[in-house]
C-alpha positions in Angstrom: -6.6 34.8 -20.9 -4.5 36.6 -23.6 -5.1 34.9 -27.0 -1.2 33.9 -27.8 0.8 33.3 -31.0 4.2 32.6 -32.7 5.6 36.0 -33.5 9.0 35.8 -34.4 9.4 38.6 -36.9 7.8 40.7 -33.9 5.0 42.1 -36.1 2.9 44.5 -34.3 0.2 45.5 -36.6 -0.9 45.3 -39.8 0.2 48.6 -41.5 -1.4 48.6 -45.2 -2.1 46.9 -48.5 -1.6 47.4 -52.2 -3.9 46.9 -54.9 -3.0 47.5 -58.7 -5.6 49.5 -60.4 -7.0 49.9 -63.6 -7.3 53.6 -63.0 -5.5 55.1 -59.6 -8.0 58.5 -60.1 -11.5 56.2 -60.0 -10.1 53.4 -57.5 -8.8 56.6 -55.1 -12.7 58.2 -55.4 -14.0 54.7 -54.9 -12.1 54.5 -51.8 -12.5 57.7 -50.4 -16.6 58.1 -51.3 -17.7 54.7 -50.3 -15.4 53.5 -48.0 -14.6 57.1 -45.9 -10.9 56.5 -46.6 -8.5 59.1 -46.5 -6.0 60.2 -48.9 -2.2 60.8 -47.6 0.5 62.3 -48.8 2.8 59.8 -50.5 6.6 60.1 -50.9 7.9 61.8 -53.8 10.8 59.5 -54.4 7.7 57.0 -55.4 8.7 57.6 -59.4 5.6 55.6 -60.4 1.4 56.5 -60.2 -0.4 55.7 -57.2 -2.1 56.8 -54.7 -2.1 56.3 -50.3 -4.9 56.9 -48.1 -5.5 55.7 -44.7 -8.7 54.6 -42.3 -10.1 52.4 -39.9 -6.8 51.7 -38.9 -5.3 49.8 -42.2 -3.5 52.1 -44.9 -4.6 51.2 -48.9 -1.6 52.1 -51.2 -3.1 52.2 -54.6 -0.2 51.4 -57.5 -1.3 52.2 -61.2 -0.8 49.0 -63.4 1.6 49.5 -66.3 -1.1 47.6 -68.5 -4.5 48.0 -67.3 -6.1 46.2 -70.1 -4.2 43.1 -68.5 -6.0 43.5 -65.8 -9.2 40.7 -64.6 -12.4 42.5 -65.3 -14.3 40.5 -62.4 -18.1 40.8 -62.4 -19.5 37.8 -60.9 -18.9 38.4 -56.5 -18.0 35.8 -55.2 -17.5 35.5 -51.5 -14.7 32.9 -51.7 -12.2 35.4 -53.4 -9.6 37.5 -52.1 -11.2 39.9 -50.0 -10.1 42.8 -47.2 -13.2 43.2 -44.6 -14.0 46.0 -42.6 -16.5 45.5 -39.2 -19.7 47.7 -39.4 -22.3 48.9 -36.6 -25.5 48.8 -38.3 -25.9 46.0 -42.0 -29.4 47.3 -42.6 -27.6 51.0 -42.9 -24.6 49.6 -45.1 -27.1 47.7 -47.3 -29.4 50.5 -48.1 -26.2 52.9 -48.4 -24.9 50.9 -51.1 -28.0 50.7 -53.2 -27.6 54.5 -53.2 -24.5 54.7 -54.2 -26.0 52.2 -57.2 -23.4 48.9 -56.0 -24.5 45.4 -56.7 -23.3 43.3 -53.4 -23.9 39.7 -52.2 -25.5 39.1 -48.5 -24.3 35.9 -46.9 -25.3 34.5 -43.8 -23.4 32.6 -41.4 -24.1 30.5 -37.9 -22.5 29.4 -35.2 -24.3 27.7 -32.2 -27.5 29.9 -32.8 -25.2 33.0 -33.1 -25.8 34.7 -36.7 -22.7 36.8 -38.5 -24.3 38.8 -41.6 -21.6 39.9 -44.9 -21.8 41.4 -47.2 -19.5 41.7 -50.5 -18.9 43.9 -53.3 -16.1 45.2 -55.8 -14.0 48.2 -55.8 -13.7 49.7 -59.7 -10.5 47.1 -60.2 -12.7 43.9 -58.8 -11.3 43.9 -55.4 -13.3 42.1 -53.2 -14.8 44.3 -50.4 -16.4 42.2 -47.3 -18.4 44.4 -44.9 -19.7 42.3 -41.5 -20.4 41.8 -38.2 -17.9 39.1 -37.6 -17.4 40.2 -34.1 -20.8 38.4 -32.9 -18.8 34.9 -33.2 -16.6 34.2 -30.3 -12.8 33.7 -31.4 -12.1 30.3 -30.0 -8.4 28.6 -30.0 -8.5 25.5 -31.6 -5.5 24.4 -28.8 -8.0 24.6 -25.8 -11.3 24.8 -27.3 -12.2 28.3 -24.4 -13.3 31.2 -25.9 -10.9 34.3 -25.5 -11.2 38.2 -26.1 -7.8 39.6 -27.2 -6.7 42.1 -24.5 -5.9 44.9 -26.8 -9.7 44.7 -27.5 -10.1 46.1 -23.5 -7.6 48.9 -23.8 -7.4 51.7 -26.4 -9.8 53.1 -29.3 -6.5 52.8 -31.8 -5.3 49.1 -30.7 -9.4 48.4 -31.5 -9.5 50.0 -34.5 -6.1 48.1 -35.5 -7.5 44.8 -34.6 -10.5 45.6 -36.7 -8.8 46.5 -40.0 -6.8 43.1 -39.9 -8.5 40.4 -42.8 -11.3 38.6 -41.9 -11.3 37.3 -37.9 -11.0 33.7 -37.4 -14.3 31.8 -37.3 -13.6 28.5 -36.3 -15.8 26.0 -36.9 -18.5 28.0 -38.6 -21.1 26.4 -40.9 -22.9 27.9 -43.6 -26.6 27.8 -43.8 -26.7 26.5 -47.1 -24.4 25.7 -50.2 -22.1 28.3 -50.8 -24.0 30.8 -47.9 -27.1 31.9 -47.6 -27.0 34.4 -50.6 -29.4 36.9 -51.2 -28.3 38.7 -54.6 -29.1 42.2 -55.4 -28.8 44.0 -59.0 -29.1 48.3 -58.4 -30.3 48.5 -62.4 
């Protein structure tokens, strides 16, 4: 069974996002050297700074604010905050990789029925909030019929599974924290 919903503006994917930035220049490296973005080329008739890049099937346009010293300086991550999340193969790897690349990150824990999803978070330069998981270990489960379902487009191409992977965090229904706030295990690369 085909997981159905509503779609009356007939959206078929989710094509980018747009974050203001401090500084377009050290959010664009940021994106491209720890992420693996790519950078685009980006219309001319765009009078204003930014930048576009595109990977893992979501495009980032990057806009350049017109006050940057406006701009929250968030250091304290917090997994409750606006956040894009990418899926990942291997946590241990994208743990250690970020300790290289001298990142502080958050490590959260979450279970369902004995099933275990791990997170992780960190910033981008601007105080985005990056989540990197392996959300696909909980089952996506309707709350109409209570089954569990695997989106067909999952099944078919490498491009439809890399556009359902981009898309903000997956539903997980009915999943409890370990403890307050998470299971948290914070790291400081000082």
């Amino acid at each position: 069974m085909q997981l159905e919903s509503k779609n009356a503006l007939q959206l078929s994917s989710l094509n980018h996002i747009s974050l203001v930035c401090k500084s377009v220049d050290q959010t664009n490296e940021f994106y491209i050297n720890v992420l693996g973005f790519v950078p685009v080329k980006r219309p001319a008739a765009l009078q204003f700074p930014g930048a576009w890049l595109v990977g893992h099937g979501i495009g980032i346009h990057l806009l350049q604010s017109e006050n940057p010293e406006s701009l929250p300086n968030k250091t304290v991550i917090n997994a409750k905050d606006n956040h894009i999340s990418f899926q990942c193969e291997n946590m241990g790897m994208v743990e250690k990789e970020l300790g290289e690349m001298g990142i502080d990150w958050v490590r959260q824990r979450v279970e369902e029925g004995g099933i275990h999803m791990d997170q992780v978070f960190f910033h981008d330069p601007d105080g985005f909030m990056i989540e990197i998981c392996n959300c696909e270990s909980i089952p996506i489960i309707p709350l109409d019929d209570g089954k569990t379902h695997k989106p067909r487009a999952l099944n078919t191409t490498r491009v439809q599974h890399q556009q359902i992977r981009a898309l903000a965090p997956r539903p997980r229904v009915g999943a409890k924290i370990l403890s307050d706030g998470g299971d948290l295990i914070i790291t400081t690369n000082n």
